[in-house]
KOLLUM-603053 format. One line per 2 residues: number of its first residue (from 0); their letters; for each residue x, y, z of N, C-alpha, C. Coordinates in steps of 0.05 Angstrom, whole numbers. Atoms other than C-alpha are relative to their C-alpha. Example, Ala and Ser with C-alpha at 12.3 -4.5 7.8 and 13.67 -1.06 7.14 Angstrom:
BEGIN
0) as) 18,-24,0,246,-90,156,18,24,0 | -16,-24,-1,273,-21,143,-15,22,14
This chain:
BEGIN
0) xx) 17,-24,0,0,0,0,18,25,0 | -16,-25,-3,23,69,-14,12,21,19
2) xx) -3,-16,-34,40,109,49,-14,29,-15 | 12,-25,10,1,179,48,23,14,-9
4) xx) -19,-21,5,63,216,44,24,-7,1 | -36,13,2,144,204,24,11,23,-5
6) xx) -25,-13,22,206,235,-4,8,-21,4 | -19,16,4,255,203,-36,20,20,-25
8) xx) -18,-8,1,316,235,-58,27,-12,-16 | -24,12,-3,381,207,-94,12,18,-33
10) xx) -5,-22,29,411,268,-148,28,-20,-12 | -18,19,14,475,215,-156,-1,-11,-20
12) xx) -10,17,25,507,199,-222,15,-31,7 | -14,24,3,521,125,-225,16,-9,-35
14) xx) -10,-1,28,571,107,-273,14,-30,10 | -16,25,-15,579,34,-263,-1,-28,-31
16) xx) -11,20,22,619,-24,-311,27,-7,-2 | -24,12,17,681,-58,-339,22,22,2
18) xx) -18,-13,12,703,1,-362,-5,38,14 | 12,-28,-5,670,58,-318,25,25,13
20) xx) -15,-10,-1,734,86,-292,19,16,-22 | -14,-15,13,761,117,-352,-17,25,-14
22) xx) 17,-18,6,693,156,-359,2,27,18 | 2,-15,-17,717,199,-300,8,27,-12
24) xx) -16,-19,23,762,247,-347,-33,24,-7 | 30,-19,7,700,269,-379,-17,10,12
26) xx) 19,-2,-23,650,271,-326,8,22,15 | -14,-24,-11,697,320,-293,-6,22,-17
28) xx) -7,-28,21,709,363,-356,-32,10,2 | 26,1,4,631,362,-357,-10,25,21
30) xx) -2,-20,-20,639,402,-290,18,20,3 | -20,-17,3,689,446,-313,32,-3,20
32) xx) -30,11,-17,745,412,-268,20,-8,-14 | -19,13,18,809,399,-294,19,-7,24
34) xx) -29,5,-15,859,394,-222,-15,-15,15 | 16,21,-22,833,332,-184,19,-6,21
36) xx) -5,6,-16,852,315,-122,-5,-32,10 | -1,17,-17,854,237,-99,10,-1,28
38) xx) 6,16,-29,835,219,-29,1,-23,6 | -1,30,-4,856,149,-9,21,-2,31
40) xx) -20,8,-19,896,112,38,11,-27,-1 | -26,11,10,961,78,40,-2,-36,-5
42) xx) 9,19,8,930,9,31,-12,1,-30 | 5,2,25,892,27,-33,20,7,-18
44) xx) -22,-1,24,955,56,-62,25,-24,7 | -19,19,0,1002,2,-41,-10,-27,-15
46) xx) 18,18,14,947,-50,-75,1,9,-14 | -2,-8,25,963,-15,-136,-36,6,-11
48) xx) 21,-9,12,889,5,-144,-3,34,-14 | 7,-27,14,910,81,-161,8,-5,-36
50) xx) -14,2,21,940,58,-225,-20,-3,-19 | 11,-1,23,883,47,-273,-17,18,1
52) xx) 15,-24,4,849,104,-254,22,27,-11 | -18,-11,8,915,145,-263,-4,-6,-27
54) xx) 2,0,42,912,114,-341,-17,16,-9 | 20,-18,20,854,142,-356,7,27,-6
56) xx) -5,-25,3,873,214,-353,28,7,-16 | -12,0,19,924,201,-390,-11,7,-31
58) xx) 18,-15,34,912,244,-466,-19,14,8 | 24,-27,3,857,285,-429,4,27,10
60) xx) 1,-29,-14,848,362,-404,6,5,26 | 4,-5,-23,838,337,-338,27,-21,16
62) xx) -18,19,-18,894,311,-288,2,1,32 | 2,8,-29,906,289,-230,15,14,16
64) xx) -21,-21,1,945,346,-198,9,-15,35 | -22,2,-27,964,313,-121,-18,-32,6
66) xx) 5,31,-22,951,247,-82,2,6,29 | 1,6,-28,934,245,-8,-17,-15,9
68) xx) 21,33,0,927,173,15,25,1,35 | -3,2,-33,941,188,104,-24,-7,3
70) xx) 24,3,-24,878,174,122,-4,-30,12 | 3,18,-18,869,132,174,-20,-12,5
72) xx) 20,18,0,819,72,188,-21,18,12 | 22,-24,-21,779,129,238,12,26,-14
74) xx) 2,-18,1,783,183,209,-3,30,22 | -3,-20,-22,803,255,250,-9,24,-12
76) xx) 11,-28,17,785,330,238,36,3,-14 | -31,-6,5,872,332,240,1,-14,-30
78) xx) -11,15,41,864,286,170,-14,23,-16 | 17,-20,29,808,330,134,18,22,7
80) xx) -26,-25,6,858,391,152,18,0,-19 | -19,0,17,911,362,128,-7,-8,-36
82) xx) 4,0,33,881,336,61,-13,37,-12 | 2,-31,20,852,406,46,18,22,3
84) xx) -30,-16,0,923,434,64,7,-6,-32 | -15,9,14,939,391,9,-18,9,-29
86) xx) 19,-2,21,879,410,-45,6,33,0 | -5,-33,5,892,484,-34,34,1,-12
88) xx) -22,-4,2,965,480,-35,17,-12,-33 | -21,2,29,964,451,-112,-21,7,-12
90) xx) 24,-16,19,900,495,-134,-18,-22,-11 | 12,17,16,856,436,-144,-33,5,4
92) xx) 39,-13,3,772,440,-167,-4,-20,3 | 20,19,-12,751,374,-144,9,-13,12
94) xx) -1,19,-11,759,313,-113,-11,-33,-4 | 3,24,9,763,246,-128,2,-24,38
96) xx) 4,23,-31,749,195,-58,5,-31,-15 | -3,30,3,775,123,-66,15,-16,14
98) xx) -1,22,-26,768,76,-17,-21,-3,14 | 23,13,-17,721,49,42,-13,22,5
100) xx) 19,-15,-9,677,91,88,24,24,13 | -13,-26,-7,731,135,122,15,17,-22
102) xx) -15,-22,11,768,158,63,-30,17,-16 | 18,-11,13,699,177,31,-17,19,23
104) xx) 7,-23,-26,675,212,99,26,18,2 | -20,-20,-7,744,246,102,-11,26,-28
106) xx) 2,-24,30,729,273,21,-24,25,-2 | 23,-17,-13,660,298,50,8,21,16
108) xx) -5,-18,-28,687,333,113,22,31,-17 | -19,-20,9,748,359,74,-12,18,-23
110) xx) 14,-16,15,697,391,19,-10,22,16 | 8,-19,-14,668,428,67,22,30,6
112) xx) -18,-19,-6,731,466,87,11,11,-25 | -5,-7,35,754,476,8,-11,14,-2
114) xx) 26,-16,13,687,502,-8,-9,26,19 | 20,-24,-25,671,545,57,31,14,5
116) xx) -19,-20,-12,738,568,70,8,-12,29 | -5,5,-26,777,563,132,5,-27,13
118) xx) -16,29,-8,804,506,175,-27,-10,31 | 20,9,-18,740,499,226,-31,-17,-4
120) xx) 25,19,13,693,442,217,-29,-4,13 | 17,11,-19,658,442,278,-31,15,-7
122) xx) 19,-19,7,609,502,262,-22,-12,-21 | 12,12,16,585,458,209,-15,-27,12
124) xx) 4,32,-15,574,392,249,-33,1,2 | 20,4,-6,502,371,256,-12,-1,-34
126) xx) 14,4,18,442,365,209,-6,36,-24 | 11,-24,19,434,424,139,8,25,18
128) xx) -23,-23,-11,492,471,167,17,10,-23 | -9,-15,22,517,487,96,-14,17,-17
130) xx) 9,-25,18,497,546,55,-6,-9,-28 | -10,15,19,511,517,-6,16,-16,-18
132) xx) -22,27,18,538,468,-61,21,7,0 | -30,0,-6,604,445,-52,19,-7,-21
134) xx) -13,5,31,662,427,-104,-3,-26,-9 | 8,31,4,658,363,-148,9,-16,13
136) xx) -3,26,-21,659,300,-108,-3,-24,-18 | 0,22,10,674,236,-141,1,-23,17
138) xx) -10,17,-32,670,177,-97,5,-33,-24 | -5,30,11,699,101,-125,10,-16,25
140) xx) 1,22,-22,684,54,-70,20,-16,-8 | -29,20,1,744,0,-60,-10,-27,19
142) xx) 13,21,-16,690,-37,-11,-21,-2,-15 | 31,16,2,621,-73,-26,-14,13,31
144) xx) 22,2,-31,584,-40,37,-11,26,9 | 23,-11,-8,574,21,58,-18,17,-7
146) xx) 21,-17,11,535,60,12,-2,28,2 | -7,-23,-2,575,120,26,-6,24,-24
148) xx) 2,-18,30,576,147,-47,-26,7,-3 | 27,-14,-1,501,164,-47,-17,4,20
150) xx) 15,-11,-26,488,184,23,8,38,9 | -11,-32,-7,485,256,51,24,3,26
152) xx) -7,1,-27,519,236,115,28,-6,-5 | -33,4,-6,598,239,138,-5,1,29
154) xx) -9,1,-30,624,228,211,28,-10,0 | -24,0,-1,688,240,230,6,9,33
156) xx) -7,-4,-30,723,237,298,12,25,10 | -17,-20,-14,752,291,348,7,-11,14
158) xx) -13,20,-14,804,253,376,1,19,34 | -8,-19,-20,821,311,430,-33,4,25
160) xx) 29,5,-20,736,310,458,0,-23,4 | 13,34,6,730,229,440,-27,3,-13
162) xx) 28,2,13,667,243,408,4,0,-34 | 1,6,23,650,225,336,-26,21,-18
164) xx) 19,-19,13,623,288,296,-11,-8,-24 | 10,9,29,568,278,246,-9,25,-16
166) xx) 11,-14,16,549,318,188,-23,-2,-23 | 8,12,25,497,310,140,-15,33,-7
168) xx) -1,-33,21,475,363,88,-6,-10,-32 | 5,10,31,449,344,13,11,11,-11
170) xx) -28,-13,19,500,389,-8,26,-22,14 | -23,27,1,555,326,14,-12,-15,-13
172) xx) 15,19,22,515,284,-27,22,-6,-25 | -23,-9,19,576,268,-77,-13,-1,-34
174) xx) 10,-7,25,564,283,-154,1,-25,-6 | 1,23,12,581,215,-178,2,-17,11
176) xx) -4,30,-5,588,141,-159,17,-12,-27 | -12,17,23,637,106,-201,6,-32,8
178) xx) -10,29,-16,629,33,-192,14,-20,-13 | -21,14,26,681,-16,-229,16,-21,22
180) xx) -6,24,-6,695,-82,-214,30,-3,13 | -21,-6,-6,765,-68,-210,13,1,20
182) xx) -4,-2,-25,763,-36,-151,9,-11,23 | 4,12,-24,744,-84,-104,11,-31,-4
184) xx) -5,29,3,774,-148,-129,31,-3,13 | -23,13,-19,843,-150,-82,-15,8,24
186) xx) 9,-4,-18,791,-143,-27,0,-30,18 | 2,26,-2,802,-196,23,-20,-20,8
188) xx) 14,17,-7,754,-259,39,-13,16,20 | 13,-6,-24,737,-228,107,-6,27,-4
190) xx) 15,-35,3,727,-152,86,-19,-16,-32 | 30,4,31,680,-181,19,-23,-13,18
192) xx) 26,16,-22,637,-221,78,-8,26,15 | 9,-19,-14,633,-163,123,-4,27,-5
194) xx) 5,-31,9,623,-100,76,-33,-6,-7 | 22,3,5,570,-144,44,-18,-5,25
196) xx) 11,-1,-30,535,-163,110,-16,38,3 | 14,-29,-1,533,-84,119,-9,9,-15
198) xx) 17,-1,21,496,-77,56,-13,-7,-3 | 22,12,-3,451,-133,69,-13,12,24
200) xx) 10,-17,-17,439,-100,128,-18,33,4 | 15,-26,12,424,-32,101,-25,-3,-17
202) xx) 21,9,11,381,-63,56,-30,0,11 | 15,10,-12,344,-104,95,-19,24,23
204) xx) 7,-31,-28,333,-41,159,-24,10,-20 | 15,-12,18,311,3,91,-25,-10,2
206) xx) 18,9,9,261,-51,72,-31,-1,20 | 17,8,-20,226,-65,143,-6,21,24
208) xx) 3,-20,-20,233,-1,181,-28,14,0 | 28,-9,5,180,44,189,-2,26,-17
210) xx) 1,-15,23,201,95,137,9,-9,-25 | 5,14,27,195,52,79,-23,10,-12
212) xx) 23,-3,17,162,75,19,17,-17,-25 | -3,9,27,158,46,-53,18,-1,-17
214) xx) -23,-3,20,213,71,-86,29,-12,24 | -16,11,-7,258,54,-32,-1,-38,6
216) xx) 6,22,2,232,-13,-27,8,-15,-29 | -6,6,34,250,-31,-100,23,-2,2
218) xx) -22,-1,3,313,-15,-84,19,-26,17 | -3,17,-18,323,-50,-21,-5,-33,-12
220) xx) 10,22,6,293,-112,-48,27,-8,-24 | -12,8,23,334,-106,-110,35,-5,18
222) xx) -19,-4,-19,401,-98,-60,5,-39,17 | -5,25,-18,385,-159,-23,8,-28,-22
224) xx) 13,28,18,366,-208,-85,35,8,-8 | -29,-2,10,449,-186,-112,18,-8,9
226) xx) -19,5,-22,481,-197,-51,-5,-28,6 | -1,23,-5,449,-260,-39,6,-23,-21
228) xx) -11,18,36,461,-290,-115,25,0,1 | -20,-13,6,532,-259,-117,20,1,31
230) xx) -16,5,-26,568,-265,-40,24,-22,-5 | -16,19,1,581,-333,-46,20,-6,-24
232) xx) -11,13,21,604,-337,-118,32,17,-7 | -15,-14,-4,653,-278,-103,24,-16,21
234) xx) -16,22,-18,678,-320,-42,16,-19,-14 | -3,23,8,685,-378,-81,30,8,-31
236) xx) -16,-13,15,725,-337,-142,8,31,-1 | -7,-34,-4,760,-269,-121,-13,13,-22
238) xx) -8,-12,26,771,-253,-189,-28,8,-15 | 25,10,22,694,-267,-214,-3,39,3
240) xx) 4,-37,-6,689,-184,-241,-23,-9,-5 | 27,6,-1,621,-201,-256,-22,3,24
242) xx) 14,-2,-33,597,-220,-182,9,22,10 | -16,-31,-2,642,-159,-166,-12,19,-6
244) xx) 21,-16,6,607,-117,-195,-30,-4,5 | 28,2,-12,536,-139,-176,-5,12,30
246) xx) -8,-17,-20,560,-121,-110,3,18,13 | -8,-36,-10,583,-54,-110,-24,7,-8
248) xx) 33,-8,8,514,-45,-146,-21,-4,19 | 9,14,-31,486,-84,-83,3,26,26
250) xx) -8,-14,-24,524,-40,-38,-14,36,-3 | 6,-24,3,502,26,-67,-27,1,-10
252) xx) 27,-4,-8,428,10,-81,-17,-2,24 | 0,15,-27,425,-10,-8,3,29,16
254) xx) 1,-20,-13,449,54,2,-22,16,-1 | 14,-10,11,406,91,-35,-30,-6,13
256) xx) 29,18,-21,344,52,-2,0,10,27 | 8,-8,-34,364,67,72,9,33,-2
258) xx) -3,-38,-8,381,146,61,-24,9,-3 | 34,0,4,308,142,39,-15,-1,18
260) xx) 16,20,-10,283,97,84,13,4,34 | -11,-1,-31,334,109,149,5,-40,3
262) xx) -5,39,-5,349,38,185,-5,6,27 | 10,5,-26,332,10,256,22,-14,33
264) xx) -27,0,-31,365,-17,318,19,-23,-11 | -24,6,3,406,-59,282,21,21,-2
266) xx) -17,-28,1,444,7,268,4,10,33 | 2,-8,-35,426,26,343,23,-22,14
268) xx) -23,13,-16,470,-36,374,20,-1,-15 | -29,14,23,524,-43,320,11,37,6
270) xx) -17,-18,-11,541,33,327,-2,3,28 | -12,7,-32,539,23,409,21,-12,8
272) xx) -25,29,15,578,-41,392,32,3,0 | -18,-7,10,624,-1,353,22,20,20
274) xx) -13,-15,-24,638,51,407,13,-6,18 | -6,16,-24,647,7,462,29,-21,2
276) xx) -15,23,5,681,-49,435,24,0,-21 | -6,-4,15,712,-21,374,12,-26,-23
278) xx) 11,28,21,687,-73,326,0,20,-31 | 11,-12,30,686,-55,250,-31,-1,1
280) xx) 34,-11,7,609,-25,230,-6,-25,-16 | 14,23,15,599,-89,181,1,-20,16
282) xx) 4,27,-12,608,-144,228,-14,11,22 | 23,-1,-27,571,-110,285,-29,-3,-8
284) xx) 24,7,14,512,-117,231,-5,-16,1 | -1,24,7,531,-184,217,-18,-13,25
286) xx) 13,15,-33,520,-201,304,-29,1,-3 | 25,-6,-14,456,-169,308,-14,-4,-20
288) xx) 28,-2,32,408,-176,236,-18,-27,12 | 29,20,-10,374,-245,260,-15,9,29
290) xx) 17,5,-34,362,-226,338,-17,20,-5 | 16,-25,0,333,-162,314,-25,1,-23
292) xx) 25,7,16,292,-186,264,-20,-20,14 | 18,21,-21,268,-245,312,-16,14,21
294) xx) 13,-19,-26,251,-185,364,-25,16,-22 | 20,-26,9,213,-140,312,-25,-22,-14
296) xx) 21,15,25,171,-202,270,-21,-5,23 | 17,0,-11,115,-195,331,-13,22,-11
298) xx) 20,-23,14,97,-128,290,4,2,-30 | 1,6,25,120,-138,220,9,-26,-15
300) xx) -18,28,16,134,-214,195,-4,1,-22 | 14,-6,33,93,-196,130,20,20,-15
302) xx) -30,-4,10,152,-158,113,20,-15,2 | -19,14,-8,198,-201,140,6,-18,-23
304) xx) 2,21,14,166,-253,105,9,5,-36 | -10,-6,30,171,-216,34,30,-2,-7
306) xx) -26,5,10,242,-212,41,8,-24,-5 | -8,27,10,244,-286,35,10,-2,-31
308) xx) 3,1,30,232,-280,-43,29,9,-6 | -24,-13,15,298,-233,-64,24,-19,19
310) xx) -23,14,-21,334,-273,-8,19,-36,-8 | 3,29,-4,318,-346,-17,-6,-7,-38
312) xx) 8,8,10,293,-345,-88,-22,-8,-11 | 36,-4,2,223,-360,-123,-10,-22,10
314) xx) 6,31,-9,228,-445,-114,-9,1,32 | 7,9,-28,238,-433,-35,-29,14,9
316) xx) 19,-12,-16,184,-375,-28,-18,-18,-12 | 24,20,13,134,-414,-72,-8,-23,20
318) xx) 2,24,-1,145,-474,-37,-5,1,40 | 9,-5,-31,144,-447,35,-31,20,9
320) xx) 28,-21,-14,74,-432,74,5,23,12 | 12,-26,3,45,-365,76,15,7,27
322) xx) -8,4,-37,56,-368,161,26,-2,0 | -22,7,-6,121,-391,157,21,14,-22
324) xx) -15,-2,28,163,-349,99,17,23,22 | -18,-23,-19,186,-295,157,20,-22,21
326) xx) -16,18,-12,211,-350,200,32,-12,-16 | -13,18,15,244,-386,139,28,29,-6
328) xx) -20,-20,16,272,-312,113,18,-3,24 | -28,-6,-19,313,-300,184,16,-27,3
330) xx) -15,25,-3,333,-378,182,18,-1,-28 | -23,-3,24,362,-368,111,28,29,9
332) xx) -25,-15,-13,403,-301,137,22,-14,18 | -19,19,-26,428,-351,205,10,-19,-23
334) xx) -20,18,13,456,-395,150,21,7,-23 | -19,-17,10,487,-350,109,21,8,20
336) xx) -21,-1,-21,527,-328,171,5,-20,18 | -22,30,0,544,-399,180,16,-4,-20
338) xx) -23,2,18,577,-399,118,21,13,-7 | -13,-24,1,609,-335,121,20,-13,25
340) xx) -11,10,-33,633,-364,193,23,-22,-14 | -13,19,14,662,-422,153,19,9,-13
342) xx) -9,-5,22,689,-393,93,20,26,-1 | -9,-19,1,712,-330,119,12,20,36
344) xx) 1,-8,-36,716,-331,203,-18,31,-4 | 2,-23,-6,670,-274,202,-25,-2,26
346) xx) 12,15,-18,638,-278,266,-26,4,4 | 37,2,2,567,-296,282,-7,11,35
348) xx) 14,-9,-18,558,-281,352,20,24,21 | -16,-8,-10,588,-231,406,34,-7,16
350) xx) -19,13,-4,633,-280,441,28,-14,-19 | -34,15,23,673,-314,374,15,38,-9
352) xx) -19,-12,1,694,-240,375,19,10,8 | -33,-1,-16,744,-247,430,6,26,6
354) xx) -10,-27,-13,730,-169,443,-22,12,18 | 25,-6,-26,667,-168,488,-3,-7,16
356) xx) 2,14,-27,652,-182,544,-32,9,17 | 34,-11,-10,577,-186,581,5,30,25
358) xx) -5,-25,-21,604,-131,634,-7,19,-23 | 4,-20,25,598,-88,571,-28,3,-7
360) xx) 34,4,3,525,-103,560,-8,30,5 | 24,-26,-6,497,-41,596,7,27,-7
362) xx) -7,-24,6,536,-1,573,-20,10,-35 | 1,14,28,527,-27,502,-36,13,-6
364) xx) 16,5,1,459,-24,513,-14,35,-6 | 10,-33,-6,449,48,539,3,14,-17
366) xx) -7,-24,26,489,83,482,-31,-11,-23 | 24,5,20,438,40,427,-23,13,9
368) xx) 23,-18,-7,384,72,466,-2,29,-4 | -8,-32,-7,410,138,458,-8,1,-28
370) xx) -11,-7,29,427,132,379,-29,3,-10 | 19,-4,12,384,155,331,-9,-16,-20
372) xx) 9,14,16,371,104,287,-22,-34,15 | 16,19,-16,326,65,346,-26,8,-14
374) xx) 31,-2,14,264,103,316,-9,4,-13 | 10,20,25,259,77,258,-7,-29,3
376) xx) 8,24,-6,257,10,284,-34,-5,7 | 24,12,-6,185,-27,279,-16,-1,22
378) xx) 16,13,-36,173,-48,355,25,21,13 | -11,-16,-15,194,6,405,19,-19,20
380) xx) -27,23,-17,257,-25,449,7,18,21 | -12,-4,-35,272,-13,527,25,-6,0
382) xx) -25,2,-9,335,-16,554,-3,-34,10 | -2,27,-3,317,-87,580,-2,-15,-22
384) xx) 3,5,20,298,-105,510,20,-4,-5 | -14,-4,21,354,-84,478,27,-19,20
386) xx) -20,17,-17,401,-122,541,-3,-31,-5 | 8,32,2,357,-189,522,15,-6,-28
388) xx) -3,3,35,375,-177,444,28,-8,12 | -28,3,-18,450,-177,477,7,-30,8
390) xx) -10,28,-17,446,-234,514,-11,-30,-21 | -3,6,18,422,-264,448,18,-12,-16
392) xx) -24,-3,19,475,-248,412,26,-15,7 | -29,7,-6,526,-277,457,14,-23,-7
């Protein structure tokens, strides 16, 4: 049924294929940019992934005028300084982001200071604190997960408070998505299990929350059915660019779905999770997606249950009763992260991650209560609730 009322939002150019990296040249010139700036870090350039995007600009107008690949797994305000020390200091008009979620939150944060002037970020921090549009933003994911390239949102740390500043603003929204197989294929076994995870996860939230509408549902749906065709066969052959690319397409319609749609307390314990315990954001998804789907299918299993179909396939939904297709969907997820567990140690519950501990619980518990992505969730969650989901998980 239609909901009375939506938005849905997503102005991102996708430019995704084989060969979509050498379309960047142009796409730029298109925006009158010719001095680009790459944003990465010292893993993506030691994996030799800057090198076939470097070809391309080879013979055109536009070049690549500096490289700054410091950024660090957490990202600081001290990195976005120093990268837009480094974008001013060789006169450059855009920005090119490539890599995971921090170097594409750093290319966000550090736009801001380019575009606004000045070395102070904080003034900006919070929700539609910019004036307006910022310089071009290219983003070429290097992960399958988080759906950074077509979200409005960055967060970046202040190591000096401990707190983790967020920004969002539809002016960070980046101009393009470039997605290319390429990318992501020296990614290893256990980061291709746990980026996807956080994509199935985004998905999934998108699909069943309580700001789901139609267009994000399409997407979401379409997100899940890629990831679950395409995981294992990626597992099974690094190299497959094919599944590789279904993927990154996975990962960024997934996005596209929950910036729509928001997501629910899986997001709520996995960033608590993350704080506490300092767990990567895709495997804290990984812990929590069945307990939290098992807690919320007392108010929506009829969603639950639809996701069976893009999940499982048409033979299993067909063949499984009406009553039972929400049960069956969270028992096909629990076996997917048995195989992932298998195939890739990526862990399934809090304990095989050897960095929690139940003393942590209340803490764990309290921040998820705090975060803002609890209300969106389906079924309203107490602090005892959200301690049972916990003791779940362990």
């Amino acid at each position: 049924m239609t909901k009375a009322y939506y938005e849905f939002f997503c102005p991102v150019k996708v430019i995704a294929g084989h060969a979509a990296l050498e379309h960047i040249p142009f796409e730029l010139a298109t925006l009158n940019a010719k001095n680009a700036l790459i944003i990465t870090d010292e893993g993506v350039r030691q994996n030799g992934l800057l090198a076939p995007i470097e070809q391309a600009f080879i013979g055109t107008d536009v070049k690549i005028s500096a490289i700054f690949d410091d950024v660090p797994p957490d990202s600081s305000l001290i990195t976005v300084r120093q990268a837009a020390q480094t974008y001013r200091e060789h006169q450059c008009d855009a920005i090119l982001a490539v890599g995971g979620g921090s170097v594409i939150d750093t290319a966000k944060a550090m736009n801001i200071l380019v575009s606004e002037g000045g070395d102070d970020l904080l003034k900006y921090s919070g929700a539609h604190n910019l004036p307006r549009p910022l310089k071009p933003l290219f983003v070429i994911p290097t992960t399958a997960g988080t759906g950074s390239e077509v979200t409005m949102i960055a967060v970046v740390s202040d190591p000096e408070k401990n707190v983790k500043l967020p920004f969002a603003s539809y002016y960070l929204i980046p101009n393009a998505a470039i997605l290319d197989p390429r990318m992501t294929q020296t990614l290893p076994v256990h980061l291709t299990a746990m980026t996807a995870m956080d994509a199935m996860t985004h998905a999934v939230e998108a699909y069943t929350g309580l700001a789901a509408n139609p267009l994000s549902n399409a997407y979401a749906t379409a997100a899940i059915k890629k990831i679950s065709e395409n995981l294992f066969k990626v597992i099974a052959q690094p190299n497959h660019t094919d599944a590789r690319l279904e993927l990154a397409q996975a990962s960024t319609m997934a996005g596209i779905a929950f910036s729509n749609s928001m997501v629910g307390a899986v997001h709520s314990l996995g960033h608590a999770l993350g704080a506490v315990a300092h767990l990567p954001h895709g495997l804290c998804m990984n812990l929590f997606l069945p307990y939290v789907l098992d807690y919320n299918a007392s108010i929506n299993s009829d969603k639950i249950a639809e996701l069976l179909l893009p999940l499982a396939g048409a033979d299993v939904y067909a063949l499984t009763p009406y009553d039972q297709r929400a049960t069956r969907a969270i028992q096909y997820i629990r076996e997917m992260r048995d195989q992932l567990f298998s195939l890739a140690k990526l862990p399934r519950t809090l304990q095989e991650t050897g960095k929690v501990t139940q003393a942590q619980f209340m803490e764990i518990a309290q921040k998820a209560l705090d975060d803002g992505s609890i209300i969106y969730n389906p079924k309203e969650l107490t602090l005892q609730d959200l301690l049972q989901i916990l003791h779940q998980a362990w």
